[in-house]
C-alpha positions in Angstrom: -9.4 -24.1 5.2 -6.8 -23.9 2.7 -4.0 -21.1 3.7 -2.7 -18.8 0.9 0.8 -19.0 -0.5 2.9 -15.9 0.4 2.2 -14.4 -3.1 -1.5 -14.7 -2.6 -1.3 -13.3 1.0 1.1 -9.8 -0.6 -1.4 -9.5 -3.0 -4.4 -9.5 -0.8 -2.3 -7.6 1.6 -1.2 -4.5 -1.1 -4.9 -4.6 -2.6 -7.3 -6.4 0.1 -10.4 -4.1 1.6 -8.8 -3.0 5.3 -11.6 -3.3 8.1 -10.3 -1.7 11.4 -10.8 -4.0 14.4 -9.0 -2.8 17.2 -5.6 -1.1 18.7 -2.6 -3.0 20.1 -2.3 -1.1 23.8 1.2 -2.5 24.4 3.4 -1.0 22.2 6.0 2.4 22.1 3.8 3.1 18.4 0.3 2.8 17.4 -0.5 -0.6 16.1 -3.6 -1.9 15.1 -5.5 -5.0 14.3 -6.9 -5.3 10.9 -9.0 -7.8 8.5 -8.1 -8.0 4.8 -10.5 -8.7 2.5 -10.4 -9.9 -1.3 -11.9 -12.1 -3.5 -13.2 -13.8 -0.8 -9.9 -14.5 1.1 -10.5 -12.5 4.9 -7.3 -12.6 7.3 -6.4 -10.2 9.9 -3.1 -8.0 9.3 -1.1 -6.2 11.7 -1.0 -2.3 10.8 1.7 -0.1 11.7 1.0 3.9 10.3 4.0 6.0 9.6 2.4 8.6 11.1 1.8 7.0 14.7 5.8 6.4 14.9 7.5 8.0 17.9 10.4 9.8 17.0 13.5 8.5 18.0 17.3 10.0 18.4 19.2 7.3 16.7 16.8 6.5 13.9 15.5 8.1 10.8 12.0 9.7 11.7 9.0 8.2 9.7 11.2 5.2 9.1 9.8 2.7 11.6 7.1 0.5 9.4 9.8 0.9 5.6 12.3 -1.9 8.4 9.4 -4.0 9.3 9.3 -4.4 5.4 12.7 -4.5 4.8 13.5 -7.8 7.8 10.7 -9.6 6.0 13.0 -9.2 2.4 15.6 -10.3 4.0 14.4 -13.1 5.6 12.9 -14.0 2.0 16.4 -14.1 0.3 18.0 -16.0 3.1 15.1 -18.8 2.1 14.1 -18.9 5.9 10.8 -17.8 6.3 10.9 -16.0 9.2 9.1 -12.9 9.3 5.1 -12.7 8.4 4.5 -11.5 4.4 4.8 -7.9 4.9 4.3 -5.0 2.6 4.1 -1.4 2.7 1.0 0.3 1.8 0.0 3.7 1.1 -3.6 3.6 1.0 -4.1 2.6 4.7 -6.4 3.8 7.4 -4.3 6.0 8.8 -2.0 7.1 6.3 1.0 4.9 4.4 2.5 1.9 7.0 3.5 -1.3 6.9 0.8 -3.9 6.9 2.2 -7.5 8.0 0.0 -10.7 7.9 -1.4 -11.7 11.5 -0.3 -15.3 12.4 -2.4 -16.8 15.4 -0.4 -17.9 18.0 -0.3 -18.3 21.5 0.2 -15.3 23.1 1.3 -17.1 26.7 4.0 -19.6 24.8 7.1 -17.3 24.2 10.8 -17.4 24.3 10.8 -17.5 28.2 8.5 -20.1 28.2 9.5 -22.4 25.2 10.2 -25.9 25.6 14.0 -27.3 25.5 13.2 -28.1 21.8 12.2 -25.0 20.8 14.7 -23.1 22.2 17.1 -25.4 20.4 15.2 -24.2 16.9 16.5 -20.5 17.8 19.7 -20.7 15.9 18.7 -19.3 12.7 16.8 -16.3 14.9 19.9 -15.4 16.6 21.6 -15.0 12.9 18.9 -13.3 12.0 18.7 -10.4 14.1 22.4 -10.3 13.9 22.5 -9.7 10.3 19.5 -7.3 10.6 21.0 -5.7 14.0 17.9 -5.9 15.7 17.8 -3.4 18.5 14.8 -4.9 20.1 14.6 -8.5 20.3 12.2 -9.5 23.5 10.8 -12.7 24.4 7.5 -12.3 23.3 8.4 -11.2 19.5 9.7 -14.8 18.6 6.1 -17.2 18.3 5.6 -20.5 17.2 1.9 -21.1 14.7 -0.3 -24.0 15.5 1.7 -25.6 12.9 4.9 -25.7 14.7 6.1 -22.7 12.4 8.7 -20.6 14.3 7.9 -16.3 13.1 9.3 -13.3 13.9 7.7 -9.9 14.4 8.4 -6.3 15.2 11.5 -5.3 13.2 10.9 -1.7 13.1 14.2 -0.3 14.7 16.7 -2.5 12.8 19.1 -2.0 10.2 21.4 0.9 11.6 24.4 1.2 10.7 26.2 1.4 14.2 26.1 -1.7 16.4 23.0 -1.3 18.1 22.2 -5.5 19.0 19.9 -5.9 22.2 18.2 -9.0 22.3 17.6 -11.7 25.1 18.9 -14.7 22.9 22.3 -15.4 23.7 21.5 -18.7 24.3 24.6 -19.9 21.6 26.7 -17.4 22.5 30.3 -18.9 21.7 28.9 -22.1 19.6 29.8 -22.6 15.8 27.4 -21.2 13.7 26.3 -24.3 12.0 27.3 -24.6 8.4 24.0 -25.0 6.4 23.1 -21.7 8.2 26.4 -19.8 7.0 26.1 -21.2 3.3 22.5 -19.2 3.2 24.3 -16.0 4.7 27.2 -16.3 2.3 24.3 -16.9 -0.9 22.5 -14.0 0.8 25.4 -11.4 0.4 26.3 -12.6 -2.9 22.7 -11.3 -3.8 23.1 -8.3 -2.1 26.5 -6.8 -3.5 26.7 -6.2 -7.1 30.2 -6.9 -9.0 29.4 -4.0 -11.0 28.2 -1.0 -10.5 24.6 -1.5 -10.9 22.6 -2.5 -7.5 21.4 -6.4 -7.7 17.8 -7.0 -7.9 17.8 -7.7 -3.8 19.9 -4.4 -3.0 17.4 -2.6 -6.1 14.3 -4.1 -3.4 15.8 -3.0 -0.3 16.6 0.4 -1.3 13.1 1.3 -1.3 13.0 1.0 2.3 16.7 1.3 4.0 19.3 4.6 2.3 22.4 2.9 0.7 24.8 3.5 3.7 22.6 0.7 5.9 22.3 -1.8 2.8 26.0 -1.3 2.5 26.3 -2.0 6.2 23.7 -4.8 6.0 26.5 -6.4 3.5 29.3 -6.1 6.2 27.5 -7.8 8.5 26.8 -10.7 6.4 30.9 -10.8 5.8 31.8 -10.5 9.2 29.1 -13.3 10.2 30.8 -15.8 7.8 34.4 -14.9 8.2 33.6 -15.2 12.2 31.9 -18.6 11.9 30.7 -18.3 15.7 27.9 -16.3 17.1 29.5 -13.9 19.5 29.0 -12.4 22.9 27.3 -9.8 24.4 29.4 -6.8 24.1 30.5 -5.8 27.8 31.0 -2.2 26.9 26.9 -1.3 25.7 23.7 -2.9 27.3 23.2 -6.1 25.3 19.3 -6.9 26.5 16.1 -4.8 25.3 13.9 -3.4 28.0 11.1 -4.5 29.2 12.7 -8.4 28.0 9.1 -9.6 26.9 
């Protein structure tokens, strides 16, 4: 079977027929399990309605599935390939949500129980979610395809604008950030902050999901990551690790 290119799979995914096939149980919000249709092309999508969001303190309400979007933009202009093709879609089952393709994995091979190798691969995940500052990074949202394709999921409470990094990969904490990987961070913030006053076509893309003051901070970030040149510690004085871990 031949898999779709990215474009092909946003298309299908912002115009595709949505089939309901069951609910995600595990989650803080409702998630379900979809298949696309169009044309002919049928793959399953994850679906995340506004609507089922839990309202949280520290983030926007009805905010939640707009970030999911948002991580998988910026993991396009980095030029890794990170997160799923995800879109935002209004005319959903259940209301407007984010609708992010479903990659098959194995659900039992996870962070905790990668290979040596694998774990070695994380790098570019760890400078990920610090860019993004993922509040929520467990085991069991890092994957690996059939294909050896490392993929990230469930972005929905990044982006603030306060420190707010938990995750359970501080594997490199300390190392060198290896140079190819600052050169795309450094290219990644020269997209994102105009030299005039007009936003650049990246900033113009993410506004539609994120408010200007956590695209601005989204910017900082990116400086402070190449200026630093390491990946850092845990900070002693807030709890670095999401719970549950997995």
């Amino acid at each position: 079977m031949t898999i779709p290119s990215d474009e092909e799979i946003l298309a299908i995914l912002r115009g595709g027929k949505l089939d309901m096939q069951g609910e995600f149980l595990w989650g803080s919000n409702y998630t379900f399990l979809l298949q696309v249709e169009r044309n002919g092309d049928v793959f399953k999508a994850v679906y995340k309605p506004t609507r089922g969001e839990r309202p949280l303190w520290d983030f926007p309400p009805a905010s939640l599935a707009k970030r999911e979007v948002a991580a998988y933009l910026v993991s396009q202009a980095l030029g890794w390939r990170l997160v799923p093709p995800t879109v935002y879609r209004r005319n959903a089952p259940i209301g407007p949500g984010s609708l992010q393709y479903y990659v098959e994995h194995d659900p039992e091979y996870h962070y905790f129980t990668f290979s040596e190798n694998d774990r070695q691969r994380l790098r570019p995940v760890v400078a990920f979610d610090l860019l993004v500052n993922n509040a929520d990074r467990k085991g069991s949202h890092v994957m690996v395809d059939a294909g050896g394709n490392l993929w990230l999921i469930d972005h929905g409470i990044c982006f603030h604008i306060e420190d707010k990094l938990r995750t359970v990969l501080w594997d490199f904490a300390g190392e060198t950030i290896p140079a190819d990987l600052l050169r795309d961070v450094e290219a990644f913030r020269l997209k994102l902050s105009p030299e005039g006053e007009a936003p650049t076509e990246l900033a113009a893309g993410l506004g539609r999901y994120l408010n200007m003051g956590e695209i601005t901070a989204l910017a900082r970030r990116a400086e402070r990551l190449v200026n630093s040149g390491c990946f850092p510690n845990p900070n002693p004085n807030r709890r670095p690790y999401p719970w549950p871990p997995i």
